[in-house]
ZAMARGU-4260 file (C-alpha; in steps of 0.2 Angstrom, whole numbers, plus 5000, padded with zeros to 4 digits):
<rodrens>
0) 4905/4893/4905 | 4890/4884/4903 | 4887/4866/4911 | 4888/4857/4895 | 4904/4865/4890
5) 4912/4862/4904 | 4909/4841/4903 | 4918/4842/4887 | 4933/4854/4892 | 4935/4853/4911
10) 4948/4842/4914 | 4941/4836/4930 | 4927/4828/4916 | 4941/4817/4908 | 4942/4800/4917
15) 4922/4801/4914 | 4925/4802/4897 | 4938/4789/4896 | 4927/4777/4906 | 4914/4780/4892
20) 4925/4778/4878 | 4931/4762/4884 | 4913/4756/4886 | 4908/4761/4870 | 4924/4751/4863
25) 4924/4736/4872 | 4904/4735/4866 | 4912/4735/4849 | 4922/4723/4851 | 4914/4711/4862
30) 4895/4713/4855 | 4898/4719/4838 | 4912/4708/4832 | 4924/4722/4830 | 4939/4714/4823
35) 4952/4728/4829 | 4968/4719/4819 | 4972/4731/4804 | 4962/4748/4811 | 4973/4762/4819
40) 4969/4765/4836 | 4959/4781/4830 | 4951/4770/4817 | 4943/4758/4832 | 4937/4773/4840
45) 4928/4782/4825 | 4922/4764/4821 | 4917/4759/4840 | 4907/4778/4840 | 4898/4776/4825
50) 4892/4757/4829 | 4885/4765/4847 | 4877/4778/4834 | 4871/4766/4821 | 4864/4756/4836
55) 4856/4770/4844 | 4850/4780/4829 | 4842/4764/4822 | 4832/4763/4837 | 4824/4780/4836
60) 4820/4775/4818 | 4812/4758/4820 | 4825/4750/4811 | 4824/4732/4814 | 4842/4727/4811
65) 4849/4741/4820 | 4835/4740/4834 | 4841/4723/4839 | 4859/4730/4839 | 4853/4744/4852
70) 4843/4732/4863 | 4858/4722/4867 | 4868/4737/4869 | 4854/4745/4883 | 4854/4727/4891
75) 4871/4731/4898 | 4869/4750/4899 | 4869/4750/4918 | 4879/4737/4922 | 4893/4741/4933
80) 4911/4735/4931 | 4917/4731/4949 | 4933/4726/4943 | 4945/4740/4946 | 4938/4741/4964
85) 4940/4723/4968 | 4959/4722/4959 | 4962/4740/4969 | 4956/4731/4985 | 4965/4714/4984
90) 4982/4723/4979 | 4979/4735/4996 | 4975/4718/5006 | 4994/4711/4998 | 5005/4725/5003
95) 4996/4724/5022 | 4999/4705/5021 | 4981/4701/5024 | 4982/4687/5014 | 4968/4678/5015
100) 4959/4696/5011 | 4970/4698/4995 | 4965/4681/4991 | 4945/4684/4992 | 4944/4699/4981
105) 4955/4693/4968 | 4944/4679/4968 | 4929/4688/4963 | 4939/4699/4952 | 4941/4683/4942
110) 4923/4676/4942 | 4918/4694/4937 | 4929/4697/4923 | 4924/4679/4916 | 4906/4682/4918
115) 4908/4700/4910 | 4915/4692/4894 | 4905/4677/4892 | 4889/4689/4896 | 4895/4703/4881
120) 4899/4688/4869 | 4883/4678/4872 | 4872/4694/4870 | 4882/4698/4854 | 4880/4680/4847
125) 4860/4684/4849 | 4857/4676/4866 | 4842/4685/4878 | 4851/4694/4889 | 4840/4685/4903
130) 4850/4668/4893 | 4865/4672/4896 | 4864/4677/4913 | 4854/4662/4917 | 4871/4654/4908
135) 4883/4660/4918 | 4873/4659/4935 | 4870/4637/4931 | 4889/4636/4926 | 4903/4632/4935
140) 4920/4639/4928 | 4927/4622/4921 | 4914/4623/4907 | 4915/4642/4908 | 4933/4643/4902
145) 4929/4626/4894 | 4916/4623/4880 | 4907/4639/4885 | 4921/4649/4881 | 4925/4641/4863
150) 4908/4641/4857 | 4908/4661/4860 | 4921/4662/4846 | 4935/4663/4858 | 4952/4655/4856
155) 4955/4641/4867 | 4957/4643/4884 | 4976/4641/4891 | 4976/4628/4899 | 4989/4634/4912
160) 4981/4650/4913 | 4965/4637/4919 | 4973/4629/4931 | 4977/4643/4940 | 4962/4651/4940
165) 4955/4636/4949 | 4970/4635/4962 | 4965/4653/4966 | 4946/4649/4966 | 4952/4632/4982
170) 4962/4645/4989 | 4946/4657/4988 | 4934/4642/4995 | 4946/4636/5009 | 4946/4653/5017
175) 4925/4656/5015 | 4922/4640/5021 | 4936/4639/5035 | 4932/4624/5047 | 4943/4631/5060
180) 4955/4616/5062 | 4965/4611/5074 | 4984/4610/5071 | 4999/4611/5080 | 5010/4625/5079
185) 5022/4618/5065 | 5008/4613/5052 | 4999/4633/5058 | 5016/4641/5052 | 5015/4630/5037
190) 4998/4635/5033 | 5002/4653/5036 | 5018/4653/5024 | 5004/4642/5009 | 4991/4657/5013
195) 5003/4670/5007 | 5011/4660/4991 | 4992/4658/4985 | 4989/4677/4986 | 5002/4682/4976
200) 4997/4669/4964 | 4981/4675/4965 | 4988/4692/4958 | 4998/4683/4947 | 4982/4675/4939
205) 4974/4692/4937 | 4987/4700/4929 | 4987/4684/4916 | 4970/4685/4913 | 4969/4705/4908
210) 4985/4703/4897 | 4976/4687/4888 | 4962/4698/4887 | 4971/4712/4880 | 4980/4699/4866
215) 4964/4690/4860 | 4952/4706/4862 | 4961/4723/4856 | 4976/4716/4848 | 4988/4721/4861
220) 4983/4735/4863 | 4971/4742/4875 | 4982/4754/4883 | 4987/4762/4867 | 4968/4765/4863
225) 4966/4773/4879 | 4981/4783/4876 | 4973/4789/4859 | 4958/4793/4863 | 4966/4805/4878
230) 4979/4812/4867 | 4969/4813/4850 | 4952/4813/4852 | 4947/4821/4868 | 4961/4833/4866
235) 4957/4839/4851 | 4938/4839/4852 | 4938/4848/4866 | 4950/4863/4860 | 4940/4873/4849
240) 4927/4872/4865 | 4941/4882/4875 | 4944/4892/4859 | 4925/4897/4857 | 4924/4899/4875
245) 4937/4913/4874 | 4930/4924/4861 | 4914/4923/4868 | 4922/4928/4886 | 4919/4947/4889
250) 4934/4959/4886 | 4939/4968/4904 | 4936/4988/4900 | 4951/5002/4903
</rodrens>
């Protein structure tokens, strides 16, 4: 089998491609507007493809409109989504009971994921990607999940959901910024016992924030797209690659 054939049918290849597919739809719907409400899940997929097309195809061509579409796309090309790591991280520092740990990294999971919106809206709403980052780095997360947030045509921010990210982001600062006081051994235990209700809080505020992303973003659905495109577009596609593959295998002699 050749090397390009087997990126498309090895399955080994498959989490690549699902990491690339997700990219491609949540560009759609976070930079291009994609309003996923009404469209089957295979419907966002060939829609989220074919703006990635339009956008890159329009470059090539000199197409104003469509050129602009791929110079927001390119400016967050390379960008690299820490978040999986950082969630992964500060769920391994929990179960050890490293608290303080857990804390920090689910902290940082949240200014990422907020920044990671605000940067994909801002950039889709026409702002220079050197803008929006200039935005975000000035900002401090009250008026990011405040007027920031609304003006990117995002609902309004919970304001529960706000006040925990903030709890987590004192827990956060407490610990980075420790002063090493001294305490007796009651108010120690007591401190110990506060460290560890604020890291599961912590994870608490991570899961909320993914599942309001999922609602206000993909309708609910994010894990349903995933599943669709593994099931009903990689699958398939990939098939009558393994079938061309065989018949052009050479038959074994007598």
């Amino acid at each position: 089998m050749d090397p390009l054939s087997q990126v498309f049918t090895d399955e080994g290849f498959r989490p690549l491609w699902e990491t690339v597919a997700w990219n491609t739809i949540e560009n759609a719907v976070l930079i291009d507007g994609l309003d996923v409400s009404g469209l089957s899940d295979d419907e966002v997929i060939q829609q989220a493809f074919s703006l990635h097309l339009d956008s890159t195809e329009g470059d090539n061509n000199g197409e104003e409109a469509a050129s602009e579409a791929a110079v927001r796309v390119k400016a967050i090309a390379w960008v690299t989504n820490h978040e999986p790591d950082l969630k992964r991280q500060g769920d391994e520092f929990l179960r050890e009971g490293r608290h303080s740990f857990a804390t920090l990294f689910y902290a940082t999971w949240i200014e990422h994921w907020v920044n990671r919106i605000i940067l994909y809206r801002a950039i889709g709403s026409g702002a220079h990607p050197e803008l929006a980052t200039a935005l975000i780095r000035s900002s401090r997360m009250e008026l990011k999940l405040g007027r920031i947030w609304t003006s990117l045509g995002m609902p309004k921010f919970p304001k529960e959901l706000a006040r925990q990210v903030t709890r987590v982001m004192e827990s956060r600062n407490a610990f980075v910024h420790y002063k090493w006081p001294s305490v007796d051994e009651e108010a120690h235990s007591e401190s110990i016992k506060r460290v560890e209700v604020e890291a599961w809080k912590a994870q608490e505020t991570v899961t909320a924030l993914t599942e309001l992303e999922d609602s206000v973003l993909y309708d609910g659905r994010s894990e349903s797209l995933k599943a669709t495109f593994r099931k009903n577009w990689y699958e398939k596609r990939r098939q009558p690659l393994n079938s061309e593959e065989s018949i052009e295998a050479p038959q074994a002699s007598d």
